[in-house]
Rosetta silent file (secondary structure, phi, psi, omega in degrees, C-alpha in Angstrom):
SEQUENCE: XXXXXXXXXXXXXXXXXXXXXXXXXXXXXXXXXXXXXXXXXXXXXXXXXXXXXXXXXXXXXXXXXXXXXXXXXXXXXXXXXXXXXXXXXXXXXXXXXXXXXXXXXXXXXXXXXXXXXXXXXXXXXXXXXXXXXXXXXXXXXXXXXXXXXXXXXXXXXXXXXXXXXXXX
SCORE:     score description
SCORE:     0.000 S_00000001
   1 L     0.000  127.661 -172.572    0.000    0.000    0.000 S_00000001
   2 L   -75.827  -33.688 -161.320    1.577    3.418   -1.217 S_00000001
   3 L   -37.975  161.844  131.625   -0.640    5.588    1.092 S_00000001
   4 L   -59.049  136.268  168.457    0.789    7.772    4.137 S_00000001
   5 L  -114.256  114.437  166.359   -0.057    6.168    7.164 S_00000001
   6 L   -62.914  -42.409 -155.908   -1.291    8.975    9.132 S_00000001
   7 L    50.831   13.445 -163.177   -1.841    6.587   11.776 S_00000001
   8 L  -134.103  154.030  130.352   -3.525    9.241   13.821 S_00000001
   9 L   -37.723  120.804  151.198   -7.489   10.872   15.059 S_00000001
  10 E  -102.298  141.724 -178.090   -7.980   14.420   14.796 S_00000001
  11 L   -89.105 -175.020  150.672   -9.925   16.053   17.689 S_00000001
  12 L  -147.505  136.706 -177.429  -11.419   19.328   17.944 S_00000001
  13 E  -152.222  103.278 -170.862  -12.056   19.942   21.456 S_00000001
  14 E   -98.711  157.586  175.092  -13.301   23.464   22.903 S_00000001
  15 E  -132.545  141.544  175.892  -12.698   24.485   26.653 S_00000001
  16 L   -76.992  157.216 -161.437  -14.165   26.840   28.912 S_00000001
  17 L   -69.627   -7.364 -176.461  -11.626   29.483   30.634 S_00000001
  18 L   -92.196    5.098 -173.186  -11.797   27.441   33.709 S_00000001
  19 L   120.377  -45.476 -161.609  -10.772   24.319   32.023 S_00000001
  20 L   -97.580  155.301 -117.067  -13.463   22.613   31.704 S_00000001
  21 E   -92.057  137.018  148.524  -14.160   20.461   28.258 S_00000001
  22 E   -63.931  -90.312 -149.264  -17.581   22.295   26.020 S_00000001
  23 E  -145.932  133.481  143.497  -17.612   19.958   23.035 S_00000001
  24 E  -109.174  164.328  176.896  -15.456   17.755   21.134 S_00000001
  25 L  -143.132  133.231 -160.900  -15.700   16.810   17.682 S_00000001
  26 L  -120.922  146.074  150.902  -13.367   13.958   15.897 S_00000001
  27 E   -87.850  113.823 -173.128  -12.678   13.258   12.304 S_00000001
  28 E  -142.636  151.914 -175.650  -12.673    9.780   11.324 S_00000001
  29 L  -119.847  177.720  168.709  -11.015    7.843    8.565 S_00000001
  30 L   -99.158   -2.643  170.689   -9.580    4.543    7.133 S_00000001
  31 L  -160.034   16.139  135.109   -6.293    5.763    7.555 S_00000001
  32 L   148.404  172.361  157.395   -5.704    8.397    9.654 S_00000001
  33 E  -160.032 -159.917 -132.552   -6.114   12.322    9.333 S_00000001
  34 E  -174.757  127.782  152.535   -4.216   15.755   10.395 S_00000001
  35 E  -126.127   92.480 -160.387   -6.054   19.114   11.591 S_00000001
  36 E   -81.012  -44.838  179.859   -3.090   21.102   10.517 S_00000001
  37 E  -122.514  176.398 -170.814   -4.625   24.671   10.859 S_00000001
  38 E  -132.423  147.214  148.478   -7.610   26.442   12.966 S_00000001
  39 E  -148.532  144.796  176.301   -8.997   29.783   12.316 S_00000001
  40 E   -92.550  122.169  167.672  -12.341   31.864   14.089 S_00000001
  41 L   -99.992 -136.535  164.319  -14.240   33.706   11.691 S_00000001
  42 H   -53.834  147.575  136.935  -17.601   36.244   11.761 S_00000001
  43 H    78.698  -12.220 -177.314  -20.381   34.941   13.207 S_00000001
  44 H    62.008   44.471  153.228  -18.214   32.295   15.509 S_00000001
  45 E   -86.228  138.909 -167.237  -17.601   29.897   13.034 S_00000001
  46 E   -95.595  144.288  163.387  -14.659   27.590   13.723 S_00000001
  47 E  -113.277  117.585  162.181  -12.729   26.816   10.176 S_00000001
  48 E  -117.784  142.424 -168.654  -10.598   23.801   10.138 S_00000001
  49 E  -126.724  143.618  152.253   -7.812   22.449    7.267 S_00000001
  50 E   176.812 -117.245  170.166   -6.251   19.618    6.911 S_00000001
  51 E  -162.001  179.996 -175.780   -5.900   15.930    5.096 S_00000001
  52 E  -172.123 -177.248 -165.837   -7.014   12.588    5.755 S_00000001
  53 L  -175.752  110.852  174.829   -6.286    9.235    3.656 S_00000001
  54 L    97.815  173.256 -173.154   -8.905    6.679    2.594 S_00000001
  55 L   -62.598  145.658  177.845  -12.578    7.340    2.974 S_00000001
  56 E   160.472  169.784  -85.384  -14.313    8.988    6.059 S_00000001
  57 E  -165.880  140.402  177.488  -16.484   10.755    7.488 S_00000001
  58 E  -173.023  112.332  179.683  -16.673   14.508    9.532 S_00000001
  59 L    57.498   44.815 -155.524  -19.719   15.714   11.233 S_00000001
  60 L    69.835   -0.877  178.203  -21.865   13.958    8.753 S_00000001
  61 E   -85.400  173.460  171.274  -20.282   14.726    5.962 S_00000001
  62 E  -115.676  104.259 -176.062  -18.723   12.035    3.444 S_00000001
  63 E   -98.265   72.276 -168.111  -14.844   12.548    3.418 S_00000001
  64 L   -66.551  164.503 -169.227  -14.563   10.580   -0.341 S_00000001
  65 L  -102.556  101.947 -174.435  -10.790    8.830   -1.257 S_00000001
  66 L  -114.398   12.303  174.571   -9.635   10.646   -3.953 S_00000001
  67 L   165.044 -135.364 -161.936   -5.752    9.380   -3.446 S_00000001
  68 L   -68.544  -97.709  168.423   -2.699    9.126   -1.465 S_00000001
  69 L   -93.118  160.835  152.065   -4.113   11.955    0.940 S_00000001
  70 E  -138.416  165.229 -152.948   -6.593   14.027    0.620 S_00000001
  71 L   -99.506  177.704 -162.992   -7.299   17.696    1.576 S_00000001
  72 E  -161.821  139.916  166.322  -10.507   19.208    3.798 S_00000001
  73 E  -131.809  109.543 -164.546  -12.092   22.443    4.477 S_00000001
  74 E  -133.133  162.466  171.791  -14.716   22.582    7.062 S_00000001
  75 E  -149.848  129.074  179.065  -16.551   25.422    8.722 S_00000001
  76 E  -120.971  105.453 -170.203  -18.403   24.643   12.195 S_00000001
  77 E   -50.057  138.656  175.809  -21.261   26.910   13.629 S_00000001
  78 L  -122.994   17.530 -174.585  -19.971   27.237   17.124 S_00000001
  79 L   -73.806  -58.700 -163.216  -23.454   29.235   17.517 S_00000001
  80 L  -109.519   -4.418  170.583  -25.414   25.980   16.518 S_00000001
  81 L    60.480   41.222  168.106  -23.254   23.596   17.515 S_00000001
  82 E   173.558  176.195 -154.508  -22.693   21.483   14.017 S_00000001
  83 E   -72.821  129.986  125.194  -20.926   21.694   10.321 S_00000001
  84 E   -44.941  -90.175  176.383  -22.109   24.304    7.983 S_00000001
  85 E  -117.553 -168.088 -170.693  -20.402   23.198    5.391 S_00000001
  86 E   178.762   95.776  171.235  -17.472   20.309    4.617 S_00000001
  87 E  -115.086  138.965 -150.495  -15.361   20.706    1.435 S_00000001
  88 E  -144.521  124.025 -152.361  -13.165   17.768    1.159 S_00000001
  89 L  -165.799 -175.053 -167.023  -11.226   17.283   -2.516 S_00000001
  90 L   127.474  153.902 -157.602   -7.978   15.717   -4.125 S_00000001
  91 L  -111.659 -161.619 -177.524   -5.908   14.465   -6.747 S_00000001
  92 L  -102.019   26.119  163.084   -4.269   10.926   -7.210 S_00000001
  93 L  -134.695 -143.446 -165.031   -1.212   11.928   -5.014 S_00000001
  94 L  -107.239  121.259  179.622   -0.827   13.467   -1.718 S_00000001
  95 L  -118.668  142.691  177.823   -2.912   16.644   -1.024 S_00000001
  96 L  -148.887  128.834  174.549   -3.369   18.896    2.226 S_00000001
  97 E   -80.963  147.112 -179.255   -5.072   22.217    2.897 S_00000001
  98 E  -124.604    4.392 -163.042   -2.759   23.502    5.186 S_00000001
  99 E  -141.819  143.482  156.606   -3.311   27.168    6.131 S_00000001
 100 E  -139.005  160.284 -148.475   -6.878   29.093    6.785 S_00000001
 101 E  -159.740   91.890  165.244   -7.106   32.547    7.407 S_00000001
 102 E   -91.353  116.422  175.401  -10.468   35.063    8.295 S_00000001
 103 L   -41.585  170.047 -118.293  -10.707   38.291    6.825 S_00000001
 104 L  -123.763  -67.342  178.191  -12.440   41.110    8.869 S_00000001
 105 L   -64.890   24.639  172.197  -15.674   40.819    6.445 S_00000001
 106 L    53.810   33.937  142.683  -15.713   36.776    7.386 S_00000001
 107 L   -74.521  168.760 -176.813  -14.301   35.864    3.980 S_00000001
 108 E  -126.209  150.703  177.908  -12.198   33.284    4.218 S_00000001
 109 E  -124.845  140.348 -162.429   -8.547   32.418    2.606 S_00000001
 110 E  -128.543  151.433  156.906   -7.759   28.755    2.537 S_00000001
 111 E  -162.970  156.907 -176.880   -3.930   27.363    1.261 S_00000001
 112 E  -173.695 -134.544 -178.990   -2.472   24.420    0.871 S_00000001
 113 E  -154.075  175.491  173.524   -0.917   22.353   -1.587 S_00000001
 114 E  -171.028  166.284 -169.873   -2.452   19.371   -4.315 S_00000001
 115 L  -138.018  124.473 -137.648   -0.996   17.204   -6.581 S_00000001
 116 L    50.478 -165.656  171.383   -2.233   16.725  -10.527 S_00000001
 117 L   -74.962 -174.869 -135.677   -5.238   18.555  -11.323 S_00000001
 118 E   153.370  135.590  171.321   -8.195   18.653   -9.068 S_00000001
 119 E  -118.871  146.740 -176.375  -11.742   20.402   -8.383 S_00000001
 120 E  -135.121  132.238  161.429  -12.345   22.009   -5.391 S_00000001
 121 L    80.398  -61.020 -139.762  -15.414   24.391   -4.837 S_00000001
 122 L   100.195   44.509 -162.539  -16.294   23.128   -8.266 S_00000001
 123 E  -141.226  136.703 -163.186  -13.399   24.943   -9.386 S_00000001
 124 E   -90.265  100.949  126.011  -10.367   23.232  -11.672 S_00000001
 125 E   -37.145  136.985 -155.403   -6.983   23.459  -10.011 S_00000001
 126 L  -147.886   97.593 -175.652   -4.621   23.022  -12.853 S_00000001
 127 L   -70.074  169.418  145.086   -1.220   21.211  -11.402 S_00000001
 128 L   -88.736  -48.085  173.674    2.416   22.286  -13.127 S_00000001
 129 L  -154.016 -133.686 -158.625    4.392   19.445  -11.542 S_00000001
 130 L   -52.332  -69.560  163.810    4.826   17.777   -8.474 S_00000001
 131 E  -133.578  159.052  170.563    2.668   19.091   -5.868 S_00000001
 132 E  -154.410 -168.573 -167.932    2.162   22.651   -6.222 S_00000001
 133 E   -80.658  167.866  172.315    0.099   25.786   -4.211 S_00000001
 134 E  -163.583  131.653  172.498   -3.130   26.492   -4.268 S_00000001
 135 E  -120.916  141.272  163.530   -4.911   30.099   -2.155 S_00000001
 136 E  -118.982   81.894 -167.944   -8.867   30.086   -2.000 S_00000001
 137 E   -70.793  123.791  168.588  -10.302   33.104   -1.296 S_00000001
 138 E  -104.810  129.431  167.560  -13.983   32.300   -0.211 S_00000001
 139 E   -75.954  141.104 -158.734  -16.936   34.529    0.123 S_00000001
 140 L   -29.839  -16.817  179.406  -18.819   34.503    3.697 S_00000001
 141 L  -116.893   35.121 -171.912  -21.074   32.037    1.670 S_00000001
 142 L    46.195   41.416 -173.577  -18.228   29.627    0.593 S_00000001
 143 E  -122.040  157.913 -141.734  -18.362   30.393   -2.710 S_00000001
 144 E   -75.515  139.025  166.095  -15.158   31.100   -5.054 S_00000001
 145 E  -111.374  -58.444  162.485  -14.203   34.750   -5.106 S_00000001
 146 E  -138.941  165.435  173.635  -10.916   33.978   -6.439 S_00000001
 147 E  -149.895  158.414 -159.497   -8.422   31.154   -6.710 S_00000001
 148 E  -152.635  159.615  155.813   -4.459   31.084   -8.016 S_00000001
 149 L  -122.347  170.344  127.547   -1.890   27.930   -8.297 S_00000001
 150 L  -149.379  174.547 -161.876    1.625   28.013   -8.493 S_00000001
 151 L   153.249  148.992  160.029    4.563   25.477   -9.027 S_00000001
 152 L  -131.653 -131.897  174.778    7.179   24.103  -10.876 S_00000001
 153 L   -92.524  -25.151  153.648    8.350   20.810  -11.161 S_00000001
 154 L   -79.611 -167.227 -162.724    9.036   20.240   -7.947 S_00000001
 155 E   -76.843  111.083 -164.220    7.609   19.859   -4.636 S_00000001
 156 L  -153.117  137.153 -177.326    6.115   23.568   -3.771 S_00000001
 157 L   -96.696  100.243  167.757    3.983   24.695   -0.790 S_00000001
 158 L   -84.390  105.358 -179.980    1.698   27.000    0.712 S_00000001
 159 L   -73.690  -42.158 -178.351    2.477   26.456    5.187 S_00000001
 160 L  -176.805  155.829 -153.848    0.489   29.354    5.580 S_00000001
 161 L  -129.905  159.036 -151.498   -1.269   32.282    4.571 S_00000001
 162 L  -140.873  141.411 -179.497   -1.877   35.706    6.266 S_00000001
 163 L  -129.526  126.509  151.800   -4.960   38.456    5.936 S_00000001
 164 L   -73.833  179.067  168.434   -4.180   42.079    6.942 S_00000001
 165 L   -61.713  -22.418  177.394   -7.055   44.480    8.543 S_00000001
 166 L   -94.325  -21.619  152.157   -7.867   45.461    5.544 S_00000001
 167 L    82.132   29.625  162.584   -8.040   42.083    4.237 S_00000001
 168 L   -78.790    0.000    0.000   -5.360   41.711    1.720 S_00000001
């Protein structure tokens, strides 16, 4: 088997200032997954990125196997207590969103990396080589405002992505 063995659970687990545990929420998979970034937007929605490898499953959603790894974008009412949305994508190698970011007007900027082409959003990533970037700017109703790649033939990354006050 070529996959990454994540080998690992990702939690999400909020705490009150005294300690004590609110809610958890788990991600689960056939082969492990990674909640690499966090971000709070408007509105108290929790955004979480990351990857996961083989089919599975987060907050009701259906986390489909679309390769080696694949990448995840979720946003969780922390109002309502459950998933908004769940965007979950990938290519036939190893893909991870790895960075999420909210802007002041609760857009959102997503990065990460993917490998061949891919749709996301319902939107074509178009790879250049090996793995290469990918930024997602989303509007407050997770729909594409803009999106960019770059890459060369090698292995090239987005770790993480940054919004000023103004929301560049």
């Amino acid at each position: 088997d070529s996959k990454r063995n994540l080998d690992t659970d990702a939690w999400v687990v909020a705490l009150a200032a005294d300690g004590e545990e609110l809610w958890t929420e788990h991600i689960t998979s056939a082969q492990g997954d990674l909640i690499v970034d966090i971000a709070i937007g408007a509105d108290d929605i929790l955004y979480l990125t990351g990857e996961y490898a083989g089919p599975g499953e987060l907050g009701g959603y259906r986390l489909e196997e679309f390769g080696e790894t694949d990448m995840f974008l979720a946003a969780y009412s922390l109002l309502n207590n459950r998933y908004e949305w769940v965007e979950a994508a990938g290519g036939s190698g190893f893909d991870s969103g790895l960075s999420v970011e909210s802007t002041p007007d609760g857009e959102l900027v997503w990065a990460g990396y993917f490998y061949e082409d891919t749709e996301v959003f319902g939107r074509q990533l178009i790879g250049e080589g090996f793995e290469d970037i990918f930024v997602i700017h989303l509007n407050d109703d997770a729909s594409v405002n803009w999106m960019v790649t770059a890459g060369g033939e090698a292995e090239d990354v987005a770790n993480s992505v940054a919004v000023d006050r103004s929301g560049n």
